[in-house]
C-alpha positions in Angstrom: 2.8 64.1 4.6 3.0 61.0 2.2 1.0 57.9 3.8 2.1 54.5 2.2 0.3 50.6 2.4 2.6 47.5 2.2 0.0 44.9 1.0 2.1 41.4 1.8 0.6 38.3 0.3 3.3 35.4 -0.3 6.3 37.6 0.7 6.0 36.9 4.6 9.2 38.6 5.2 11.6 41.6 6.0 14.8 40.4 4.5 15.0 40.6 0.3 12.0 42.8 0.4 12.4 45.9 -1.9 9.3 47.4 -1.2 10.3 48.2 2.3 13.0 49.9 1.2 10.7 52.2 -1.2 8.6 52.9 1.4 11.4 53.7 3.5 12.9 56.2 1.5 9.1 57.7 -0.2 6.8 58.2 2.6 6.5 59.4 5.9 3.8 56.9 7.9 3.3 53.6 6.9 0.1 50.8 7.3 1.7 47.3 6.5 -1.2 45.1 5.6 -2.0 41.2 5.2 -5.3 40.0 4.1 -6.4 36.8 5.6 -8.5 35.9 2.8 -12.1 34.0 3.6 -12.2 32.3 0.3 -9.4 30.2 1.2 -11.3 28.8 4.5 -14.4 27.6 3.1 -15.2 24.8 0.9 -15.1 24.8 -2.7 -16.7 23.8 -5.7 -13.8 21.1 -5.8 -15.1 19.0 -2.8 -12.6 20.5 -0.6 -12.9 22.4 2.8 -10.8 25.0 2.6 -7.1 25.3 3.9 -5.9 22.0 6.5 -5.2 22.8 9.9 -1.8 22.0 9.1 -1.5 24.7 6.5 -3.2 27.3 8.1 -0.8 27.0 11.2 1.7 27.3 9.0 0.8 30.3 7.7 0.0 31.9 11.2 3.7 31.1 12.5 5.0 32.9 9.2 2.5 35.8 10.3 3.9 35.9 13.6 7.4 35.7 12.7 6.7 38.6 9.9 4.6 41.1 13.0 8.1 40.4 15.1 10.1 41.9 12.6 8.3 44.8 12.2 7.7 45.1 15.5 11.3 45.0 16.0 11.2 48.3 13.4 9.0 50.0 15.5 5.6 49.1 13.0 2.9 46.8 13.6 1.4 44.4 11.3 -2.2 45.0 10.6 -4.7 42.0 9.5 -8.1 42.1 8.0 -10.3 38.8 7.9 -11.8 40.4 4.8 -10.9 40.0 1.3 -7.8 42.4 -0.1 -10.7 44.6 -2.6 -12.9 45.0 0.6 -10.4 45.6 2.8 -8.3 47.6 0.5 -11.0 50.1 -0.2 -11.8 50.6 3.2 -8.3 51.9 3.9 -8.3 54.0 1.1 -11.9 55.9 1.8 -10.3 56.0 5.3 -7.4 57.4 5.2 -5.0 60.1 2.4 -3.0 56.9 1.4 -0.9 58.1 -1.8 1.4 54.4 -2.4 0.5 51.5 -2.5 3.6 48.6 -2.3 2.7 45.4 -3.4 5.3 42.2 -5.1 3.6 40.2 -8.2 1.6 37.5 -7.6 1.2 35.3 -10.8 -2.4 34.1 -9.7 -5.1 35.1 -11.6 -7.3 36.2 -8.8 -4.5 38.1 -7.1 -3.9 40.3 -10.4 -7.7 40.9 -10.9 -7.5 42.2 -7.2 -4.9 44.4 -7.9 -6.4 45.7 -11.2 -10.1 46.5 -9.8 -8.1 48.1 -6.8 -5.8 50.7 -9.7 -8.8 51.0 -11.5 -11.0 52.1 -8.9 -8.3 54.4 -7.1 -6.2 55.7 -10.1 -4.9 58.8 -8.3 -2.9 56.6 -5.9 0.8 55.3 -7.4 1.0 51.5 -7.3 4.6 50.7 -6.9 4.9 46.8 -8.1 7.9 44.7 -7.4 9.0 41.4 -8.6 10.5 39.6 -5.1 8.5 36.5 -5.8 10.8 35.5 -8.7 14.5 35.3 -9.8 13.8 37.8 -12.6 12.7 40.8 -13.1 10.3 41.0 -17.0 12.5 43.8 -18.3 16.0 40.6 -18.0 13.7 38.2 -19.7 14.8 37.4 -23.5 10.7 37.2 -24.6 7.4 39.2 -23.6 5.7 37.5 -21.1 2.3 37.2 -22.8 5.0 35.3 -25.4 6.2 32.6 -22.6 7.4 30.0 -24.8 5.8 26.6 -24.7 7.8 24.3 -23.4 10.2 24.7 -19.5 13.0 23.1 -21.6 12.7 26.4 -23.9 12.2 29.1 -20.8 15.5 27.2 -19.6 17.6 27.3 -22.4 16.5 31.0 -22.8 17.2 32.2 -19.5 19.7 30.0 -17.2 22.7 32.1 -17.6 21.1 35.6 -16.8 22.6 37.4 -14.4 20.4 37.3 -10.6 20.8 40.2 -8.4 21.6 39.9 -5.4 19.7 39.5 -1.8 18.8 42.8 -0.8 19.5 43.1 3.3 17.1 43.8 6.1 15.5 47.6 5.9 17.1 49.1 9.5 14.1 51.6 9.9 10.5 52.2 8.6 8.2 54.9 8.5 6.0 54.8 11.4 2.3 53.2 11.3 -0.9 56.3 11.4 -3.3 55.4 14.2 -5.9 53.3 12.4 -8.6 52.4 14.0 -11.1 50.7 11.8 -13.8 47.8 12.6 -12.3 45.2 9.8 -9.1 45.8 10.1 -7.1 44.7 13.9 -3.7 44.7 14.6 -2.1 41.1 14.3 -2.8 39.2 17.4 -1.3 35.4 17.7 -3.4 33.3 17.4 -3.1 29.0 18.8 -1.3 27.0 17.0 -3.2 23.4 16.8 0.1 21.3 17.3 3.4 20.0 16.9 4.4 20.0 13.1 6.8 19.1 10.9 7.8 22.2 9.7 7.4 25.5 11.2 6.6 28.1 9.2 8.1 32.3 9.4 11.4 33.9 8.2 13.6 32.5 11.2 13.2 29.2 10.6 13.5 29.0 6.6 17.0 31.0 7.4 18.0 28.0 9.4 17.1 25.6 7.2 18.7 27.6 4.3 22.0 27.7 6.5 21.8 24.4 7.5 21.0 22.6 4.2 24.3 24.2 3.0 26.7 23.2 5.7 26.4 20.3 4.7 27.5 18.0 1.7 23.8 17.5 0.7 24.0 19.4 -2.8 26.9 17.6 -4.1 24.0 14.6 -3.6 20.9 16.4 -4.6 20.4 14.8 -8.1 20.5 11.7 -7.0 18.3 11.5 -3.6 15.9 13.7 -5.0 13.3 11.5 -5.9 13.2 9.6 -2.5 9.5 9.1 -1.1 11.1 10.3 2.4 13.7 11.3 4.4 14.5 14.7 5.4 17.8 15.3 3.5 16.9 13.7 0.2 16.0 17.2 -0.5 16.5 21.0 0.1 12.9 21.1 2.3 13.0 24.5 1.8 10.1 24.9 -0.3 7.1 25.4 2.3 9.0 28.8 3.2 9.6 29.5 -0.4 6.0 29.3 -1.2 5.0 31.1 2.0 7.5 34.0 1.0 9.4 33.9 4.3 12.1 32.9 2.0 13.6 33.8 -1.7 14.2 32.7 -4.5 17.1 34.9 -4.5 18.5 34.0 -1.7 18.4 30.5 -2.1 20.3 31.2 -5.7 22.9 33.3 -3.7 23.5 30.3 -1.2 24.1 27.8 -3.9 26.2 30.8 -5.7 28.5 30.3 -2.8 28.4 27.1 -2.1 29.3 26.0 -5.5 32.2 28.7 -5.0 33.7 27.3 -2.0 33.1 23.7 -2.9 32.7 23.1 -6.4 30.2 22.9 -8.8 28.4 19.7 -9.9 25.3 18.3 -11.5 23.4 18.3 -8.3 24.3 21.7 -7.3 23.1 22.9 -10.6 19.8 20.7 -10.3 19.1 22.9 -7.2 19.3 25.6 -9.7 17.5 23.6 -12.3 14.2 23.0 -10.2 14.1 26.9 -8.8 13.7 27.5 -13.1 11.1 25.2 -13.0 9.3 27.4 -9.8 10.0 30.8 -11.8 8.6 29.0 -15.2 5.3 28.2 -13.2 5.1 32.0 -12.0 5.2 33.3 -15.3 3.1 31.0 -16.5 0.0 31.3 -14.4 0.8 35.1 -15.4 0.7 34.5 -18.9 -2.4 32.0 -18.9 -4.3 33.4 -16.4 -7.9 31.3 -15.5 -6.9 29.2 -18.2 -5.2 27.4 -15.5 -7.9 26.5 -13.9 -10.1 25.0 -16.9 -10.3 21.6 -17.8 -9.0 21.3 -21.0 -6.1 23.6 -20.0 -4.0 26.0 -22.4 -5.7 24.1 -25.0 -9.2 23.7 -23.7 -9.0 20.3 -25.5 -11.8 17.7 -24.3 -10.6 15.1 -21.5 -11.7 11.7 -21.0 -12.5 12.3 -17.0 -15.1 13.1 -14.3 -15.8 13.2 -11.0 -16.7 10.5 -9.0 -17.1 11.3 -5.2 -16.5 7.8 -3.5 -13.3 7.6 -5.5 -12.0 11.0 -4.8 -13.0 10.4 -0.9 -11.1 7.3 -1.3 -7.7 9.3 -3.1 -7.9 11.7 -0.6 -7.9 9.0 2.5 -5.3 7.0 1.2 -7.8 4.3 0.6 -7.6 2.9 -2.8 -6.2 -0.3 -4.2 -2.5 1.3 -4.6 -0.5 0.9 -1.7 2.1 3.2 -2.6 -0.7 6.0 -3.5 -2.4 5.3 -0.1 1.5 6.0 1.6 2.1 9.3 0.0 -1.5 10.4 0.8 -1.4 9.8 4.6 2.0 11.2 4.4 0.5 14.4 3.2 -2.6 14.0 5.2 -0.1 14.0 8.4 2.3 16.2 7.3 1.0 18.8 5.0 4.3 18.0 2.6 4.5 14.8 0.0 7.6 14.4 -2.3 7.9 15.7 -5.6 7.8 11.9 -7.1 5.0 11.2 -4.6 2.8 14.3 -6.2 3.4 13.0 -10.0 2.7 9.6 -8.6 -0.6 10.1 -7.0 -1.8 12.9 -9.6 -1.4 9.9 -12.2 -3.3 8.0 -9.9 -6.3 10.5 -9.5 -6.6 10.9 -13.7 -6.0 7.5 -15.2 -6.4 4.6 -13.2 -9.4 6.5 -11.2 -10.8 8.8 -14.1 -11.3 12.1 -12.2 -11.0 15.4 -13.6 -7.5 17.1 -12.7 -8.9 19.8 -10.9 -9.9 17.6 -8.1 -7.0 16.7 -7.3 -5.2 20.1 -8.0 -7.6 21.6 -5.5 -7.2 19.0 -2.7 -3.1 19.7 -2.5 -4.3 23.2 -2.4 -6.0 22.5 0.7 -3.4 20.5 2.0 0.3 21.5 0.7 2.3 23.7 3.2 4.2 24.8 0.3 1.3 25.3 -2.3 1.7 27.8 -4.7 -0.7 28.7 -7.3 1.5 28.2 -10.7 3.7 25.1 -9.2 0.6 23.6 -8.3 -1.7 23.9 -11.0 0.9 23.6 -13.4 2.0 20.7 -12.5 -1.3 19.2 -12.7 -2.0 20.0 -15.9 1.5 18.7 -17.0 0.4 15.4 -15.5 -2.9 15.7 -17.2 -1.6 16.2 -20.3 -3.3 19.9 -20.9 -0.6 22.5 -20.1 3.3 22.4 -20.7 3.9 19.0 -21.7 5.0 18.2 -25.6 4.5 14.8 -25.2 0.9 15.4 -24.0 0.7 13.9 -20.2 2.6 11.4 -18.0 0.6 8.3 -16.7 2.6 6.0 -14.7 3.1 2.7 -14.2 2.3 2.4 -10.1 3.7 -0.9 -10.0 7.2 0.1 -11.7 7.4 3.4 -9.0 6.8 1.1 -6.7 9.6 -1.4 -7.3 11.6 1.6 -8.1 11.5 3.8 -5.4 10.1 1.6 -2.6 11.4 -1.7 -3.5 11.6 -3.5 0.2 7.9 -1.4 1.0 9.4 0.7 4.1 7.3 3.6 3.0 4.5 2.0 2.2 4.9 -0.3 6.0 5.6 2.9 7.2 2.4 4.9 5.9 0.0 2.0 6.2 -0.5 2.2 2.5 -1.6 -1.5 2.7 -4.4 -1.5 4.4 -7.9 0.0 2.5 -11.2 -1.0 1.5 -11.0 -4.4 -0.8 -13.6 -2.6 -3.4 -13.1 0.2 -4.8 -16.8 1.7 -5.6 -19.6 0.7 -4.1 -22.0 2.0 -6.3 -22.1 2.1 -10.2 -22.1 4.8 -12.9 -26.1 5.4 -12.2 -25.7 5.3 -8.1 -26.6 1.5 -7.9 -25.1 -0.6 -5.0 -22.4 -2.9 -6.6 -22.7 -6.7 -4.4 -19.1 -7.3 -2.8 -17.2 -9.9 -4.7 
């Protein structure tokens, strides 16, 4: 008798999900496994706390959503408060598990995971998938270790591929061994803290997926996209992307037949455009590895920052002397989502009118972003900063400009209370002195 492991991660879902169907059809029980990871609860050496409330409920209703599927399969989702190597290993000392079913995860602590787990178990087969991304590494025109430098190369060299299609809903799973281990519990819901924006799980990123295209919306996208608010200005259907309820796939075979019943345009292919931009950021947190975490980035180059805690506080409250900075960070602060102009606009912010290192900030919308995802995130940053994927070596904006641009009669900042904060901005110098009011 063949006993399998799913290990999920960020692919909370049944639907598109090819190693279900694997295990389907190559073992005979199944344990389907998600590690709540304790690293991400706790503060870090970035001044953060660990994951919001807002995120963490987010990820609990995709949990939920995911242990009704397979509960609707006749399996159970099993959770372990322990991290994957620990939890991992006890399973496998435990019980004659022969597969293990797992998608990439571009993060560089994900694959170390996954290689000290193969390394230390190399009898059992590791079956890897790809569902996270549009393509699989054999359809890609360049090694990935060879990424090339630039998104506006990876673009050129890969928009026309061929995407395969959505893979349905598995009908029938093995069934789950009796497992009855101290670490490991069988997925119990657990409170949700409030009302939120967005709700997170595989049924509701399928309505918003229908939804967004019954409408007109993507014949628009292009040119709303860069709005500071408002629901339709765009797809909103990244939280769910990032949280795997939803692919990438399937959001490419939605536009696919939108664009064939209604026509194709530039905003329809800009919906396109931005998902390259996702799948350039997976494979390059592959490629780079912890290089996307280090200051100086893919070029370790010196950077003319540091950390100054008052200031970052102050970034992080929506509290500085930049009204429309203070709007989009109460907006995330509330919401657990900020714009895609609001995250290049506050970034800039953070590195050159406040002088703090990146990573802050990179680790702060980690805390907070219902739709973080290690590669988008990071990546970005470093753009902004200057030390990752940008040729023209960082983007520091002008807030005033933004503002006149994108929130010319102040509704978002009125709306977000991004005028009111503290007159000064430090109140102590370089050396920890008290600086006298003006």
């Amino acid at each position: 008798m063949k006993l399998g492991l799913i290990w999920f991660g960020n692919d909370l879902r049944s639907t598109d999900q090819k190693m279900l169907w694997r295990a389907a059809q190559e073992v005979d029980q199944l344990v389907c496994l998600y590690c709540d990871e304790p690293h991400v609860k706790h503060p870090s050496r970035y001044a953060t706390q660990g994951m919001s409330t807002i995120r963490r409920d987010f990820l609990l209703e995709g949990l939920d959503d995911l242990a009704m599927h397979l509960e609707s399969l006749e399996q159970s989702l099993f959770v372990s408060q322990h991290d994957a190597a620990t939890s991992i290993t006890l399973l496998l000392n435990a019980l004659p598990i022969s597969h293990i079913y797992r998608n990439h995860h571009g993060g560089w602590d994900e694959q170390q995971t996954l290689r000290q787990v193969a390394n230390d178990f190399p009898d059992v087969h590791f079956h890897i998938d790809h569902g996270l991304t549009l393509f699989e590494p054999w359809q890609l025109p360049f090694q990935v270790t060879a990424l090339p430098a630039s998104f506006s190369t990876f673009r050129r060299l890969v928009e026309n591929i061929d995407i395969a299609s959505p893979m349905p809903i598995v009908r029938e799973l093995p069934p789950a061994p009796n497992l009855n281990l101290p670490l490991i519990r069988p997925w119990q819901v657990e409170p949700i803290q409030g009302f939120h924006t967005f709700v997170g799980g595989e049924e509701a990123a399928q309505q918003q997926l229908s939804d967004y295209f019954a409408t007109d919306l993507p014949r628009n996208y292009k040119e709303v996209r860069n709005a500071l608010d408002g629901w339709e200005n765009s797809t909103k259907l990244s939280p769910w992307l990032a949280q795997g309820s939803l692919s990438a796939k399937q959001i490419k075979a939605c536009l696919d037949v939108y664009e064939r019943d209604n026509g194709a345009n530039e905003s329809t292919y800009w919906i396109y455009f931005e998902l390259l931009w996702r799948e350039y950021f997976h494979w390059y947190a592959t490629c780079y590895g912890k290089k996307l975490f280090l200051p100086g980035g893919l070029s370790n180059k010196q950077t003319q920052t540091s950390f100054y805690a008052e200031r970052f506080r102050k970034w992080s409250q929506g509290n500085t002397p930049y009204p429309i900075v203070n709007a989009c960070m109460k907006q995330l602060n509330k919401t657990g989502f900020m714009s895609n102009r609001g995250r290049q606009i506050v970034a800039s912010c953070l590195i050159y009118e406040l002088g703090i290192d990146w990573r802050y900030g990179a680790a702060y919308f980690e805390e907070q972003l219902i739709d973080y995802d290690v590669g988008s995130n990071w990546g970005n940053w470093q753009y902004i900063a200057g030390v990752g994927a940008d040729p023209k070596g960082g983007r520091h904006f002008n807030l005033e400009k933004q503002t006149e641009q994108y929130d010319p009669n102040q509704h978002f900042i009125k709306k977000w209370q991004g005028h009111e904060f503290d007159e000064q901005l430090d109140s102590v110098d370089a050396a920890d002195w008290p600086i006298s009011p003006h």
